[in-house]
N, C-alpha and C positions, 0 to 999 in steps of 0.2 A: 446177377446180383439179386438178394432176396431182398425182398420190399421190407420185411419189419427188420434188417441188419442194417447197424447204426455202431458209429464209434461215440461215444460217450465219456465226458470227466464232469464230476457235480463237485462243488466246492464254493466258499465264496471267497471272491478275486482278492478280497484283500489277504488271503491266505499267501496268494505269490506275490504278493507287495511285500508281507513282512518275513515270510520263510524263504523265498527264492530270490527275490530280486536283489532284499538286504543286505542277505549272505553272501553272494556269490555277485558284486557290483564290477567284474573289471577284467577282462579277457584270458588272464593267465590262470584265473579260478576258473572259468568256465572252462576251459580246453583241459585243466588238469579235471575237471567233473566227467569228461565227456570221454579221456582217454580212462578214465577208472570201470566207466560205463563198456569199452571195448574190453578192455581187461576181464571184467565181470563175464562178456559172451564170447572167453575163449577166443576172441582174436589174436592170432599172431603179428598180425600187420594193421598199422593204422596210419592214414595219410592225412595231414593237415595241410588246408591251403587258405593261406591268407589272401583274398581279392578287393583288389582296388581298380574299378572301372568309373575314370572322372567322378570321383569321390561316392561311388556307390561301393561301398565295403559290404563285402561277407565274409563268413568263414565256415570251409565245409570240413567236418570228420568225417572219414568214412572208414569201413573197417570191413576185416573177413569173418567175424566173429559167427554163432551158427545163427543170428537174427533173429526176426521174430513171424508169427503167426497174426491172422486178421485177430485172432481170440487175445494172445498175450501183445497185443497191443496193447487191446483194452484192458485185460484183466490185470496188466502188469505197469505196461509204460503208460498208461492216461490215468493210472490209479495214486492218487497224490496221499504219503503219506503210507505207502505197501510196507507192512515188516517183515523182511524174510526171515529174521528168526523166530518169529512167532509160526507160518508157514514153512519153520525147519526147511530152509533154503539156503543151507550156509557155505556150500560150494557150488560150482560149475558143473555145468554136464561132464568138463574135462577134468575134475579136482581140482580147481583154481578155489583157493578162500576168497569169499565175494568181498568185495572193497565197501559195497553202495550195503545201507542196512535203513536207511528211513523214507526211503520213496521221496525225498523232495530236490534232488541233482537238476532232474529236470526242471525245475523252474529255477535253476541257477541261466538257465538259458534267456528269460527275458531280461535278466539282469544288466545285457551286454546288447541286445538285439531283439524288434518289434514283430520277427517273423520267423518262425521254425516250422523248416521243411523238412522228414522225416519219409526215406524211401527204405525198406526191407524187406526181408527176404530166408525165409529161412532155411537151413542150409536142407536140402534131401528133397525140398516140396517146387513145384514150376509155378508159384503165384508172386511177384511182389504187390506190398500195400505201399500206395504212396498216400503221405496226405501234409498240410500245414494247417499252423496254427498261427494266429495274431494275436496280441496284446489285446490289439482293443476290440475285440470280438468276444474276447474273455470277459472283459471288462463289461461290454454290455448284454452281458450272458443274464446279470442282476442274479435272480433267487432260482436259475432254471439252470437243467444241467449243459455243459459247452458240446458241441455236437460239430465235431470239425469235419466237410465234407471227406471224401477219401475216394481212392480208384485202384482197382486189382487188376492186374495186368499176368499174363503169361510172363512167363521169365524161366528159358528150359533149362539155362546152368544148373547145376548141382550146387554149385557152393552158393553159403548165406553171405549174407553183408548186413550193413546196415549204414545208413548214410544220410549225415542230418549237415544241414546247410540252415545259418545265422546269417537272416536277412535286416537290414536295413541300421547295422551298427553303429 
């Protein structure tokens, strides 16, 4: 890992108080945001699992879609607020019309849940990125950008995923 490579989102927090969390307050909007999001990267298959371990709930999507890169992590999925029509991004690598067009889905995620965990991969390259985020780590981010740590790993499959798990429901 290179010393100055950092994942990065600047914003302030009350941005996903009243964009993400508002809109999207209640599990069936978050999971239909999240299957729009597989949809978006070309997934054929997507598995949702509701867990209840003595009242620790989560909820993981995961998908085959062609994932992502350490780059469009950042440049894409930590970017709050990305226009793909302005970026002429209006289909999938596969021709799929993209569902998502305002960058703020993602924060439909703290809406339901104080921790998202975010593993991918994308599809042709041997790295996955894993990394989470919290609520309140956002929150005491104040006026500085949110810098969520992260870990790159081997991973020799060929096919991408992408695979986010909703902690603390």
């Amino acid at each position: 890992m290179k010393d100055e490579e950092k994942l990065s989102m600047s914003f302030d927090p009350n941005t996903i108080q009243h964009l993400g969390i508002k809109m999207y307050s209640n599990l069936p909007s978050a999971i239909a945001e999240l299957v729009a999001n597989s949809y978006d990267a070309d997934a054929h298959s997507v598995e949702i699992d509701l867990i209840d371990i003595k009242g620790n709930r989560s909820l993981v999507v995961k998908d085959d879609g062609h994932g992502m890169t350490f780059r469009e992590v950042n440049d894409c999925f930590l970017r709050i607020g990305r226009n793909r029509r302005i970026e002429n991004v209006s289909r999938s690598p596969e021709g799929r019309v993209a569902t998502g067009k305002k960058g703020l889905g993602k924060l439909a995620l703290f809406g339901i849940g104080n921790e998202i965990r975010i593993v991918t991969k994308k599809k042709g390259l041997h790295e996955k990125i894993s990394f989470s985020m919290k609520w309140q780590d956002i929150l005491d981010c104040k006026d500085k950008p949110y810098e969520p740590s992260f870990n790159r790993e081997e991973d020799t499959g060929d096919a991408g995923y992408t695979e986010i798990t909703i902690l603390e429901l």
